[in-house]
C-alpha positions in Angstrom: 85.7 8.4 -44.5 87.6 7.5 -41.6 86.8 8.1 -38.0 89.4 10.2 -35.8 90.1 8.7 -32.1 87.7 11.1 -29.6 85.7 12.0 -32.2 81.9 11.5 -34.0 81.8 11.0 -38.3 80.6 13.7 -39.3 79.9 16.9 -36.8 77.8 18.9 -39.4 75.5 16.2 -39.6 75.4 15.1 -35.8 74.6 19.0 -34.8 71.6 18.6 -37.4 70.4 16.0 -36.1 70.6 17.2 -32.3 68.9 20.9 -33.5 66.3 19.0 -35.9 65.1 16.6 -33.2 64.8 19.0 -31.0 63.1 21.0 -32.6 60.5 18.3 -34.1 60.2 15.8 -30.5 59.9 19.6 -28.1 63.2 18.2 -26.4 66.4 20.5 -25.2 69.2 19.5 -27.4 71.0 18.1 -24.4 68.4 16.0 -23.7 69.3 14.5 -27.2 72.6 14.6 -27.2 72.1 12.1 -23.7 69.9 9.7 -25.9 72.8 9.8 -28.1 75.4 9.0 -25.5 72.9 6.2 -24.0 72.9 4.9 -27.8 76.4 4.7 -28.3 76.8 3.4 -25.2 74.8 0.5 -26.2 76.9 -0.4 -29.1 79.9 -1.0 -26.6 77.8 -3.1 -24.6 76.7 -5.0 -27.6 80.2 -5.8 -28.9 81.3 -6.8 -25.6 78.8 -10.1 -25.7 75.8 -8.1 -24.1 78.1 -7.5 -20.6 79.4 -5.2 -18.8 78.5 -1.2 -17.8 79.6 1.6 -20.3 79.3 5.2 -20.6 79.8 7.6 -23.5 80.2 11.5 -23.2 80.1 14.3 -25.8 81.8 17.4 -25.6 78.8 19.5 -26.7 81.2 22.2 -29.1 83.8 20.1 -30.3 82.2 16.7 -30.4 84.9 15.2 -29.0 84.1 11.6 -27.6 85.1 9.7 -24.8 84.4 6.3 -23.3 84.8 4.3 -20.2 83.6 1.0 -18.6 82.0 1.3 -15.4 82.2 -1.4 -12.2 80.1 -0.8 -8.8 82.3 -1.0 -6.0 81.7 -3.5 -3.1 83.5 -4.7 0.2 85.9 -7.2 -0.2 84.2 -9.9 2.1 81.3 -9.4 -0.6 80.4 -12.1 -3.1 80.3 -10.9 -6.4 77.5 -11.5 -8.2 77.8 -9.7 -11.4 81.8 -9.8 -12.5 81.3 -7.5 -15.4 79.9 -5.0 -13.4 80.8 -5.4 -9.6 84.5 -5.0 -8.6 86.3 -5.0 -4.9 87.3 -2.0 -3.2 91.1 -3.0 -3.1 91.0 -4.0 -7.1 89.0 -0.7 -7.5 91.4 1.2 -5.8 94.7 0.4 -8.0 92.7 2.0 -10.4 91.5 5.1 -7.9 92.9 5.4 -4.7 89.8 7.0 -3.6 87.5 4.4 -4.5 84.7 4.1 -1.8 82.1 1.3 -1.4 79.0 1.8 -3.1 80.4 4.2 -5.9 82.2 3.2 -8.9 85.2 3.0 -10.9 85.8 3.5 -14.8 88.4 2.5 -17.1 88.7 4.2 -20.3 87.8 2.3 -23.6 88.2 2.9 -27.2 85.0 4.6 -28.3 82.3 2.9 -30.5 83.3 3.7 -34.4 80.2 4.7 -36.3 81.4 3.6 -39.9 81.5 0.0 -38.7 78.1 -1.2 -40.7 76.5 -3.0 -37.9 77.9 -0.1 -35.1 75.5 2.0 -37.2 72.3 -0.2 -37.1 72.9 -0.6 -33.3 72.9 3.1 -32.9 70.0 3.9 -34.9 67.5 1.1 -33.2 68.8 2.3 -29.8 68.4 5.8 -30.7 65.3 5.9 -32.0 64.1 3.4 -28.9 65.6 6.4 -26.5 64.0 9.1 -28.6 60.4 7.5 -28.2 61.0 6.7 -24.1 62.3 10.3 -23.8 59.2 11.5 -26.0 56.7 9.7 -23.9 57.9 10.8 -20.6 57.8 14.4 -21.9 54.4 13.7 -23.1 53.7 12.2 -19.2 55.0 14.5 -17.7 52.8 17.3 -19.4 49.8 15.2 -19.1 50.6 14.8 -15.2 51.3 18.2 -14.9 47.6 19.4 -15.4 46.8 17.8 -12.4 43.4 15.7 -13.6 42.8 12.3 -12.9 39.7 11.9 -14.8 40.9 11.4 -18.6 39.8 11.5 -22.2 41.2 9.2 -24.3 40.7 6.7 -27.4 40.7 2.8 -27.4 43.5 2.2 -29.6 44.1 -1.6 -29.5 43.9 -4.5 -27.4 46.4 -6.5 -26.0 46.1 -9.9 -27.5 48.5 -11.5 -25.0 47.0 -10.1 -21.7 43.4 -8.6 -23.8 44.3 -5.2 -21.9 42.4 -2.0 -23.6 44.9 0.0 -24.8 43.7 4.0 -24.6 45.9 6.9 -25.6 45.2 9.3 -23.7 46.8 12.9 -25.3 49.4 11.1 -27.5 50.1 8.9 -24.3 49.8 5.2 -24.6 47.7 4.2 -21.0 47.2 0.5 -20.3 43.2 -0.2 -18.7 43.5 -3.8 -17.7 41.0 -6.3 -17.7 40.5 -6.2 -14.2 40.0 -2.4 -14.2 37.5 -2.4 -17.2 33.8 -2.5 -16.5 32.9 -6.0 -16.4 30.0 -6.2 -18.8 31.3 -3.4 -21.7 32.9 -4.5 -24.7 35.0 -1.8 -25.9 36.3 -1.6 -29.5 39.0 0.3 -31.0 38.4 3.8 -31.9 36.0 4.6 -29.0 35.9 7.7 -26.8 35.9 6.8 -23.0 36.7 8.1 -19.8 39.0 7.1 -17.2 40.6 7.4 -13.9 44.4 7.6 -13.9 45.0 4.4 -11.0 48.7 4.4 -10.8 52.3 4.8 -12.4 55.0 1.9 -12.8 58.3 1.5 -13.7 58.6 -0.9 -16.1 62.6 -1.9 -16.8 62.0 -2.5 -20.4 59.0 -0.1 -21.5 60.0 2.7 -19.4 56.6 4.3 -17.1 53.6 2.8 -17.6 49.9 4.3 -17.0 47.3 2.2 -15.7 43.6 3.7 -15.9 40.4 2.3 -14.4 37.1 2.5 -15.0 35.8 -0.2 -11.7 37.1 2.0 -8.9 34.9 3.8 -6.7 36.9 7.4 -7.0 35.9 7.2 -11.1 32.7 7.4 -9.5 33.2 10.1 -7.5 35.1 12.2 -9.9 32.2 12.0 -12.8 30.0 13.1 -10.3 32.8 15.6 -9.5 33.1 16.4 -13.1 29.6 16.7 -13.5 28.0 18.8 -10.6 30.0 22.3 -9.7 28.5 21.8 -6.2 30.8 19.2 -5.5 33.9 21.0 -7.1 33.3 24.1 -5.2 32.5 22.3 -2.3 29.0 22.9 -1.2 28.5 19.2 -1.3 30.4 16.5 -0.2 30.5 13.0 -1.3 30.6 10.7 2.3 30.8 7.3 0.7 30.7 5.4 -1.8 29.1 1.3 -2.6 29.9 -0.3 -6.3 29.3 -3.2 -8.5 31.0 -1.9 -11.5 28.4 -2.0 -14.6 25.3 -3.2 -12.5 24.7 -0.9 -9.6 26.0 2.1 -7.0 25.2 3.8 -4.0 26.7 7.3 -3.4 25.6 8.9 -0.1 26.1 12.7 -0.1 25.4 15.9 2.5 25.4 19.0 1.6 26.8 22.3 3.8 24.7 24.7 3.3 21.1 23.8 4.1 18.9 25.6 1.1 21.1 23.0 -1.2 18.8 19.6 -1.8 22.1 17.0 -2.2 20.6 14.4 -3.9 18.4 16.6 -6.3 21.4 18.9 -7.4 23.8 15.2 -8.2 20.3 14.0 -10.1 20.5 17.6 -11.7 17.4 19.2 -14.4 15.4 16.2 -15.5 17.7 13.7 -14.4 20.9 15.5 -16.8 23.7 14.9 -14.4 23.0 11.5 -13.2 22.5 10.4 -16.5 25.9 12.1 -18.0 27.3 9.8 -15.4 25.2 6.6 -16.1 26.4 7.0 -19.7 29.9 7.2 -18.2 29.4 3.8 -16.8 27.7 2.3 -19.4 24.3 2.2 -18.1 25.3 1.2 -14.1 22.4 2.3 -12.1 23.3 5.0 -9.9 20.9 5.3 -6.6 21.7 8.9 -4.8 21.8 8.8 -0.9 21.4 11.7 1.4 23.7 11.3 4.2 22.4 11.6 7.6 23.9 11.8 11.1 21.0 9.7 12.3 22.6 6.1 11.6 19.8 4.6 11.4 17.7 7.4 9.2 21.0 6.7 6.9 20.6 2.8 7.1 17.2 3.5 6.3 17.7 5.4 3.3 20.9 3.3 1.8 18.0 0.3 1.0 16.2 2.4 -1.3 14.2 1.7 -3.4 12.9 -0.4 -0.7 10.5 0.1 2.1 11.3 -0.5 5.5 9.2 -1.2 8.1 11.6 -1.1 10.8 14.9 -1.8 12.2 16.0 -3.7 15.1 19.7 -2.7 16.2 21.4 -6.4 17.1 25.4 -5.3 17.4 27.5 -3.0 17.1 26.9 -2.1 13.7 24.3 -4.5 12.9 21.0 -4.8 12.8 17.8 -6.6 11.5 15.9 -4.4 8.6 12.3 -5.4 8.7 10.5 -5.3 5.4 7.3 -6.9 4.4 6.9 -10.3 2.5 6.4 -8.6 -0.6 9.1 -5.8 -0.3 11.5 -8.5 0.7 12.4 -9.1 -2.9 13.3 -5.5 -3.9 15.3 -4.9 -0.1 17.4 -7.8 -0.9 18.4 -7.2 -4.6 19.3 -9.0 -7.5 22.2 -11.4 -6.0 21.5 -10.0 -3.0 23.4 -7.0 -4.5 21.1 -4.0 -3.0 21.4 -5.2 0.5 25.2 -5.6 -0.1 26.0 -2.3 -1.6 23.9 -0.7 1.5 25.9 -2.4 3.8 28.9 -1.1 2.2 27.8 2.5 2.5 26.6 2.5 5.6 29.2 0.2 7.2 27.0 -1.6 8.8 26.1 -5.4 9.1 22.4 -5.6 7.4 20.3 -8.6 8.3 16.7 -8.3 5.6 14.1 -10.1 7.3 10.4 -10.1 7.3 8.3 -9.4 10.3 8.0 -13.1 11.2 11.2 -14.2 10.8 12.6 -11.3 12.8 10.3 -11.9 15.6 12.1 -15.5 15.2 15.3 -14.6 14.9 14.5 -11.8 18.0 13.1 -14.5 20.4 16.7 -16.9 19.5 18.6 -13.7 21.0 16.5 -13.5 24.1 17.1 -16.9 24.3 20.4 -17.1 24.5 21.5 -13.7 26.4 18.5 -15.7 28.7 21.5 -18.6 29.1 24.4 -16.5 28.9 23.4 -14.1 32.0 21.9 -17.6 33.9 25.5 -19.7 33.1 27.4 -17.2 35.0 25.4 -15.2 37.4 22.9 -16.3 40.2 19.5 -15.0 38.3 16.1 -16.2 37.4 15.4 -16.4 33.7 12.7 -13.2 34.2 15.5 -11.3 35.3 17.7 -12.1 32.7 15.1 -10.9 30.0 15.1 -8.1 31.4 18.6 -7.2 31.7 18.6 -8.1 27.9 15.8 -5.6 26.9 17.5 -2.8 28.7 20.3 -3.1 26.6 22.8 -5.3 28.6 24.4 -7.4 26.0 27.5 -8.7 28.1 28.6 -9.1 31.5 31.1 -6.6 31.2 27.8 -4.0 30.4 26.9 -5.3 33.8 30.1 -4.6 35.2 30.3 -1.3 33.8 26.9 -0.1 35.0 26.5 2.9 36.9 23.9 1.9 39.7 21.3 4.5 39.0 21.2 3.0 35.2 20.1 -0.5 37.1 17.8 1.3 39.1 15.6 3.2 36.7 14.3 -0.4 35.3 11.1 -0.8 36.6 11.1 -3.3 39.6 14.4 -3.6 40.4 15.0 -2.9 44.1 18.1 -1.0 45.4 18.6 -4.6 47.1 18.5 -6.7 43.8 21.2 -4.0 42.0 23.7 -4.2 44.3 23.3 -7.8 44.3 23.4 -8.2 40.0 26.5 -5.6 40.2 28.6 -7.7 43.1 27.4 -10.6 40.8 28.7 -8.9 37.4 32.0 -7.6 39.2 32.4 -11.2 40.4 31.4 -13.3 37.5 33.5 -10.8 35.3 36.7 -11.5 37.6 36.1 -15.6 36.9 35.3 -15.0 32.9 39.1 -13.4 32.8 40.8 -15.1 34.8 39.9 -18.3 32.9 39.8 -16.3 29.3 43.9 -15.5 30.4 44.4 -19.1 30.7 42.6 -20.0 27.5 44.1 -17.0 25.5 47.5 -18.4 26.6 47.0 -21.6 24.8 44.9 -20.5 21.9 46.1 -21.4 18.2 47.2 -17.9 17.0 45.0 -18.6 13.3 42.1 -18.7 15.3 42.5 -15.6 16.8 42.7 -14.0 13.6 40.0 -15.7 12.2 37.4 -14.4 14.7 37.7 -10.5 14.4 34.3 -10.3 16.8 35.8 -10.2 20.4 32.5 -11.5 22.2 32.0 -14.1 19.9 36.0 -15.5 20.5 36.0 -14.9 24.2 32.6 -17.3 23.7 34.8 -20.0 21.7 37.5 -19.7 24.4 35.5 -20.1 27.5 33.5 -23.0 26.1 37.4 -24.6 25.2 37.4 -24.3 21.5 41.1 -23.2 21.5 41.9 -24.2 17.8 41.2 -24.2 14.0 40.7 -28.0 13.9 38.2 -28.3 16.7 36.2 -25.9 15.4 36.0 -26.9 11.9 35.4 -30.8 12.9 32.3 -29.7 15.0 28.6 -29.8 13.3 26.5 -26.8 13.8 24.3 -28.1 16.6 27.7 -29.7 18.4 28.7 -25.8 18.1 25.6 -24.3 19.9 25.3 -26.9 22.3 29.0 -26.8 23.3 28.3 -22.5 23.8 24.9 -22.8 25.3 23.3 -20.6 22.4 25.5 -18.5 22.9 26.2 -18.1 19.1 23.5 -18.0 16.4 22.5 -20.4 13.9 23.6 -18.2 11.1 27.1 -16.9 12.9 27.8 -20.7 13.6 27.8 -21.7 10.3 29.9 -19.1 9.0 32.6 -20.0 11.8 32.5 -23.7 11.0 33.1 -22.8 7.2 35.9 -20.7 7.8 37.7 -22.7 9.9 36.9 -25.6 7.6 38.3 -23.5 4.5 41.3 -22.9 6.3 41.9 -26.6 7.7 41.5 -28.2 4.2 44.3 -26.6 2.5 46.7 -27.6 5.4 45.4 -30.8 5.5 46.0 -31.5 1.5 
């Protein structure tokens, strides 16, 4: 049976297909008849060595067929890159005189003829490849639709190439990667798990892809979500969350109205809720916080199951936690990991220390403040100590300082604070001046590097201007080049950075 110019074989056959797939994939039938025109399409592409742009329209009551190939139009001064689909606006306009830049130009073309053997096959495997991609994103979309992040689904295989865990998730095929897994579970196929829908790409060949995750901290969240109606409806809030995917978490909640006990209702009847979730995670412990405007009742509470002694505030956002010899252990954690997740929930910089180290550690800070007051002002190392343990970390503090604040510390003359402000306000005026100067000429990757302004104003003054310098001095060369300015512990780390940084240049 032949196949008329402008026309499909066979239009009984073509509008049972159209009504029957409809019907069977829940698609409109001109959503078909488009995966048909994107098949054919394909079979002109294919016959013309895999080049060129075509396009194939039905008329949706007669059938009637028609084809074109399609250019992009570019300036003239352009280079083309592509010659089988990019074409000059004055060679696209002998074809249409109103041919603009950035649109595009057809020529008609005979249409593919479906009772050519291999035409077929082509038509088929490309319309069958549209007709899944077309079912999927229908299936998307009425998954995304429903609005819920946290998903249901069923380990159907794993990636042997990339060993991704591949879940289908209400007839949709979801991708959890490696990287989003939790670390220590071994899934297999066929089980039930839960996920958190990450993020949406555009793959060119495979069409949207889901990725899921079961390491971030909102899957956390939303299974306590899930899990305790006081969170859904709002009565509690979830402040922050800490996580080492399958070992250990921290979540710090409040609650809004004051007769609600936050962490008892997330622990729920006998433990129920808490251990819903653990099961989630595969057995990750899960510690409860109750959030507290008191920082330091909230540091406090982070580093349970710990007990503290004390704290000693060194920073902004840093302090010493005191614990006793024989707590220090369960403070710190296994890898350190309890002391780390707390200082990720809080947001603070957490020093663990016993009582004699601190005291150590406590007398190196008086020590150096001691030197840092005495290098730039005209004062006695008493009076340095004291400025220290009122709280005057800097000489800008001093600067700042209202004179009634110097003049509540106990024997300090109206005399002696108007002669440590005029001293501030002076020594301030140098320290600028010569930090200016020294900023000027400082190697941009060191100013990165060193996000803590006091502690790179410190480097700059005491000439340490570079990466190189830095990372060629010892640790002692550092603290004697400062004074003591910077710590033991803070002058290592610098050294190793700026080593770590150097190397690679270096190679």
């Amino acid at each position: 049976m032949s196949q008329e110019p402008g026309e499909i074989l066979d239009k009984s056959l073509i509008i049972d297909i159209v009504r029957q797939t409809a019907r069977d994939r829940e698609l409109d039938s001109d959503q078909v008849f488009e995966l048909i025109e994107e098949a054919l399409a394909r079979i002109l592409h294919r016959n013309n060595g895999r080049a060129g742009s075509f396009l194939v329209s039905i008329e949706r009551d007669s059938l009637a067929m028609e084809s074109w190939q399609v250019w992009e139009v570019i300036d003239d001064d352009e280079p083309i890159e592509q010659v089988d689909t990019q074409m000059p606006l004055e060679a696209a306009r002998e074809i249409d005189a109103e041919a603009a830049i950035g649109g595009e130009v057809r020529l008609a073309c005979e249409s593919p003829r479906l009772d050519n053997h291999a035409n077929a096959q082509i038509f088929k495997q490309k319309f069958v490849s549209c007709l899944r991609r077309a079912e999927r994103s229908k299936l998307l979309a009425d998954l995304l639709e429903r609005g819920d992040r946290l998903l249901g689904g069923t380990v159907k295989n794993i990636d042997k190439t990339t060993h991704d865990y591949i879940i289908e998730v209400q007839r949709v095929e979801c991708r959890l990667r490696r990287g989003d897994a939790i670390p220590k579970e071994n899934l297999r196929r066929g089980d039930r798990i839960r996920c958190l829908l990450l993020e949406i790409k555009e793959d060119p060949n495979r069409g949207k892809m889901v990725y899921l995750t079961r390491a971030n901290e909102d899957f956390l969240k939303e299974l306590f979500r899930r899990e305790v109606p006081e969170i859904e409806k709002g009565i509690l809030e979830i402040v922050s969350v800490a996580r080492d995917p399958g070992y250990r978490s921290k979540i710090a909640v409040r609650s809004k109205d004051t007769r609600v006990d936050p962490v008892g209702t997330c622990v729920g009847m006998r433990g129920s809720r808490v251990q819903s979730v653990t099961a989630d995670l595969s057995g990750e412990k899960v510690d409860i916080i109750p959030w507290s405007e008191d920082e330091m009742s909230f540091v406090l509470q982070s580093l349970a199951p710990a007990e503290i002694e004390s704290v000693r505030v060194t920073g902004p956002k840093a302090c010493d936690v005191i614990v006793a010899q024989d707590n220090l252990a369960k403070a710190i954690g296994k890898s350190g990991m309890n002391v780390k997740l707390a200082s990720q929930l809080t947001g603070w910089q957490l020093n663990i220390t016993d009582p004699e180290d601190a005291e150590s550690r406590e007398n190196e800070r008086i020590d150096r403040k001691q030197k840092y007051f005495m290098r730039y002002m005209n004062i006695d190392e008493n009076v340095a100590r004291i400025l220290y343990e009122e709280g005057f970390n800097t000489i800008e503090d001093l600067a700042d300082a209202e004179k009634a604040e110097l003049l509540e510390i106990e024997g300090f003359s109206d005399e002696a604070v108007d002669d440590i402000m005029a001293q501030a306000q002076q020594a301030l005026a140098r320290m600028e001046k010569d930090l200016s100067e020294k900023t000027a000429s400082a190697e941009p990757e060191l100013m990165e590097m060193v996000e803590d302004k006091a502690m790179l104003r410190t480097l700059l003054l005491n000439d340490i201007i570079n990466l190189e310098t830095l990372a060629e001095m010892d640790i002692d060369e550092l603290q004697d080049r400062t004074k003591n300015e910077i710590g033991e512990a803070d002058a290592i780390a610098l050294v190793m950075q700026a080593r770590e940084r150097v190397t690679p240049a270096a190679e």
